[in-house]
C-alpha positions as CSV (number, residue, x, y, z in Angstrom):
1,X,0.0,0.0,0.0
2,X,1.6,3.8,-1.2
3,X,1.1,6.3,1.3
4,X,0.5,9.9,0.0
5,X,0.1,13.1,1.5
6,X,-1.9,15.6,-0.5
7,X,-1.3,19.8,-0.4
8,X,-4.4,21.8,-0.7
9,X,-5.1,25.4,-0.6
10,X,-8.7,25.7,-1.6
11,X,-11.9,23.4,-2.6
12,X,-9.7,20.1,-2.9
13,X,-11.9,19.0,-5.4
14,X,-9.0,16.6,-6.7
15,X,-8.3,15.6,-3.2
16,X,-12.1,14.5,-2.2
17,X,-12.3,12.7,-5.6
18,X,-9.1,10.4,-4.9
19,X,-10.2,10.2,-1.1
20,X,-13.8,8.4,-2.3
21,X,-11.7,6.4,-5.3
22,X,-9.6,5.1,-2.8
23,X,-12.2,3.8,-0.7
24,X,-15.4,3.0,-3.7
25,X,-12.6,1.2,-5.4
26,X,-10.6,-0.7,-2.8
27,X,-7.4,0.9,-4.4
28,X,-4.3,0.2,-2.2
29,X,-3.4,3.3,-0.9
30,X,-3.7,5.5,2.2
31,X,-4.5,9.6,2.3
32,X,-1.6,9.7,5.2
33,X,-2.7,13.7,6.1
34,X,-4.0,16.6,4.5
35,X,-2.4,19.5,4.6
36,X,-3.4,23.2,3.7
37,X,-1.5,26.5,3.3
38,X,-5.0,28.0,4.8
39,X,-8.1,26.9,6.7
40,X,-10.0,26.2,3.5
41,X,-13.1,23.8,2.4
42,X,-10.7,21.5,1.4
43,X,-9.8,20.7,5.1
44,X,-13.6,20.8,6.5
45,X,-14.3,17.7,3.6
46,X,-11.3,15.9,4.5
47,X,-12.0,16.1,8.2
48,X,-15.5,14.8,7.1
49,X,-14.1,11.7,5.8
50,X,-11.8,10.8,8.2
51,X,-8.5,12.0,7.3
52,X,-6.2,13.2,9.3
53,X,-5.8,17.4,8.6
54,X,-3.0,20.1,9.3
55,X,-3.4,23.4,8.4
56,X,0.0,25.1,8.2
57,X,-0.4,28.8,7.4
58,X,2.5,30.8,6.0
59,X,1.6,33.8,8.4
60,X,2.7,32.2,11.6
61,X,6.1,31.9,10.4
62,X,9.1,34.4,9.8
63,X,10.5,33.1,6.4
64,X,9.3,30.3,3.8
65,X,12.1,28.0,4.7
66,X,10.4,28.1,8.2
67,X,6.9,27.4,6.9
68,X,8.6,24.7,4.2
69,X,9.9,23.1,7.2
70,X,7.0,22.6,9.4
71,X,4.8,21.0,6.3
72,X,8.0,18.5,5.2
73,X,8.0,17.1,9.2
74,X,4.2,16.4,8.9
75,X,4.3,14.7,5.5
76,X,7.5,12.7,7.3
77,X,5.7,12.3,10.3
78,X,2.7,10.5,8.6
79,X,5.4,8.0,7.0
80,X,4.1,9.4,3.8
81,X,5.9,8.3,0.3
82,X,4.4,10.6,-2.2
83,X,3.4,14.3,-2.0
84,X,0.4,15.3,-4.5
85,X,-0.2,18.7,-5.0
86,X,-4.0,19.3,-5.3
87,X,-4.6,22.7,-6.1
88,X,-1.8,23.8,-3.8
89,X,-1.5,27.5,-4.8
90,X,2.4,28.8,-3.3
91,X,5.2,28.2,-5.1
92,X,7.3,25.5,-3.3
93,X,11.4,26.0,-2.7
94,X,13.8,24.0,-4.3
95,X,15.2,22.8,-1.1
96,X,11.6,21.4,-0.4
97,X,11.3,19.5,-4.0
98,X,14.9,18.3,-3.4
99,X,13.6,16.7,-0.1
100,X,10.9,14.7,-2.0
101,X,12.7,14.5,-5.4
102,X,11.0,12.5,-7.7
103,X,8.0,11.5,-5.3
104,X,6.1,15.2,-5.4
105,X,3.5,15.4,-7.9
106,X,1.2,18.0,-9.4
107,X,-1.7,18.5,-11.6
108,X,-1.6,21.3,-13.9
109,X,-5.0,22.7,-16.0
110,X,-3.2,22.7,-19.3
111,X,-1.2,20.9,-21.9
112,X,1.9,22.1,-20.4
113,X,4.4,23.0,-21.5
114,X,1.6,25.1,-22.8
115,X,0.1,27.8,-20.5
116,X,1.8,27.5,-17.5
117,X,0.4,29.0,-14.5
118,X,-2.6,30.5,-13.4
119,X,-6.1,31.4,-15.9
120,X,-5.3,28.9,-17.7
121,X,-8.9,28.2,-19.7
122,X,-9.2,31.6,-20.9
123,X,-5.8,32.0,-22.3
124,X,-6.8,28.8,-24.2
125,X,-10.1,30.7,-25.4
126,X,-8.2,33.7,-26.1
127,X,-5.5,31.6,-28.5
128,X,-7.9,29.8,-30.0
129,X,-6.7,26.6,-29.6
130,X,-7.8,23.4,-30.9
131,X,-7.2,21.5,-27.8
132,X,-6.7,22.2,-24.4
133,X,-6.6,19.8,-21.3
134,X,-4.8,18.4,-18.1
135,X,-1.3,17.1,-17.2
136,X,0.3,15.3,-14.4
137,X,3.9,15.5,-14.2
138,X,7.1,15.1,-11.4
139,X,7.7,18.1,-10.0
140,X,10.8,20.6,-10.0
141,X,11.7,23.9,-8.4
142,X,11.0,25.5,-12.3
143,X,7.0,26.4,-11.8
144,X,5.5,24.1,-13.9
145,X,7.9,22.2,-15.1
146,X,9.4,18.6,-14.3
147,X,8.8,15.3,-16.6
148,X,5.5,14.4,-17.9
149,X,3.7,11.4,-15.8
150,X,0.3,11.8,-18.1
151,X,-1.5,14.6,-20.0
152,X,-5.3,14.5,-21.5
153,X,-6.9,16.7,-23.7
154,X,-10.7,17.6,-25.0
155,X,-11.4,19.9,-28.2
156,X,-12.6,23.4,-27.6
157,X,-15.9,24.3,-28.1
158,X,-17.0,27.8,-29.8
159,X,-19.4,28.0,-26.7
160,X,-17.0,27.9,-24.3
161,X,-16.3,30.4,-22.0
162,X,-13.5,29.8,-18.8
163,X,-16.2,28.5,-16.7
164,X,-17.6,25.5,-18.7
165,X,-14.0,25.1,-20.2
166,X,-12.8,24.3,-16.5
167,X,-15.7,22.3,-15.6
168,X,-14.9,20.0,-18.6
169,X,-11.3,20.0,-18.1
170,X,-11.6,19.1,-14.2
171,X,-13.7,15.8,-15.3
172,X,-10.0,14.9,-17.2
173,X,-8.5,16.2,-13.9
174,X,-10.5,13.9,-11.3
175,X,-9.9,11.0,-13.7
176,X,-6.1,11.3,-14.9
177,X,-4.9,12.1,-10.9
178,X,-6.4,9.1,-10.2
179,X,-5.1,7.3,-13.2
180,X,-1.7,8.1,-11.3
181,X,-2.5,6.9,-7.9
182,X,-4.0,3.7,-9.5
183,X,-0.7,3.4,-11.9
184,X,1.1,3.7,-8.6
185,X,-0.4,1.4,-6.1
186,X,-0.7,-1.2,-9.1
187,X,3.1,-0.6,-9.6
188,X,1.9,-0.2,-13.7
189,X,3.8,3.3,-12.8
190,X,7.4,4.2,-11.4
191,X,9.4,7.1,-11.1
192,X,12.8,7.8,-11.5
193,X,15.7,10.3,-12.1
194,X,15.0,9.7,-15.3
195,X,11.4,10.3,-15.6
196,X,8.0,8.3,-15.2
197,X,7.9,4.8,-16.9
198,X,5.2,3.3,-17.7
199,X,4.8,-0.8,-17.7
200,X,1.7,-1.5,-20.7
201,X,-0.2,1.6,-20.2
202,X,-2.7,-0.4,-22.3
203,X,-3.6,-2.9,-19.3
204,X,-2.9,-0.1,-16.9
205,X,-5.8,1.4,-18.1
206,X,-7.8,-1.8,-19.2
207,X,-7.2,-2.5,-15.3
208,X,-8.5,0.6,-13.9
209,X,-11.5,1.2,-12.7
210,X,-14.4,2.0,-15.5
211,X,-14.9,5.0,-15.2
212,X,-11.4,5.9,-15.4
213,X,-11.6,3.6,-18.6
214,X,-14.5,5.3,-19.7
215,X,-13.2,9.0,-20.1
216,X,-9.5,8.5,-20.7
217,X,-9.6,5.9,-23.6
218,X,-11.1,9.3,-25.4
219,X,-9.2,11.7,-24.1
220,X,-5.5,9.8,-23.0
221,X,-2.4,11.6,-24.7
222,X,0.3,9.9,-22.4
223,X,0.9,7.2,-21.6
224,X,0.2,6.3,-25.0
225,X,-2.1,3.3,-24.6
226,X,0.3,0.1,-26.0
227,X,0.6,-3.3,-25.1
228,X,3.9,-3.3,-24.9
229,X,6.4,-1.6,-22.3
């Protein structure tokens, strides 16, 4: 069983939806602690199900080192393997990555490289581009950066505006994050220095729970789905 603590700052959409996977789907792995940046709604709904919460604000401490600090000794206190960023918006060190090199992992609403940071669905609407979507990659102390784990994308619609473009895209984003965890606990998925590998992304997914099945044999980029390694 992996053991992952998850960084929140708002809603925790992402976080709920791999907190109810976990548990619907009898997938082997353990929320270890939630931690937010800020008392947020995020918190309440993990505290609802069970899990155990911190809230860690950067206010109570003099420097970011300081505040960096006190979230790494929870996530070590809790025994936690992987770190999965879930809407976590503050911009994490490089000593902190370096700490959880190659086992901290975020979500991003784009095709990165493609539109890093924030607004991310308008400045798709604005370029006009044919596809826009979701990607899960390692992360680094470059914002946004760090190898590729998976990436999803949709068409765009000439009705849509930010709003429905980000309610589409966070269907991708509840699926994909869990495609992860899934790949993870399965072992189907490992990390390295090197990057994330892949063993037959085909039966990964042919494996995974339906509706995971359901949205991402549309909508899969990477892993690209073969039978072979």
């Amino acid at each position: 069983m992996i053991r992952v603590a998850i960084l929140i700052s708002g809603r925790g959409s992402n976080m709920t939806y791999l907190a109810d996977a976990i548990k619907n789907y009898s997938i082997a792995a353990k929320i270890t602690v939630v931690i937010g940046n800020k008392c947020c709604d995020g918190i309440s709904l993990a505290h609802d199900r069970g899990l155990p919460t911190r809230v860690i604000e950067r206010k109570n401490f003099d420097t970011q080192a300081e505040h960096e600090a006190a979230i790494a000794t929870a996530i070590n206190y809790h025994r936690s393997e992987y770190v999965f960023l879930a809407g976590y918006m503050a911009i994490l060190s490089g000593d902190f990555v370096n700490q959880f090199a190659r086992h901290i992992i975020n979500i991003h609403p784009s095709l990165l490289p493609a539109f890093k940071g924030l607004n991310t669905h308008q400045r798709a609407i604005d370029k006009n581009v044919a596809k826009h979507g979701v990607t899960v990659h390692m992360v680094t102390a470059l914002l946004d950066e760090g190898p590729m784990i998976a990436q999803a994308s949709l068409p765009l619609m000439a009705s849509d505006t930010a709003d429905s473009l980000a309610a589409r895209v966070l269907q991708l984003e509840h699926q994909i994050y869990l495609f992860v965890l899934f790949g993870l606990a399965k072992k189907f998925l490992s990390l390295s220095p090197e990057g994330a590998r892949w063993r037959v992304p085909a039966s990964a997914l042919a494996d995974a729970p339906k509706q995971i099945q359901d949205l991402l044999a549309q909508y899969l980029i990477w892993p690209v789905l073969t039978l072979k390694e």
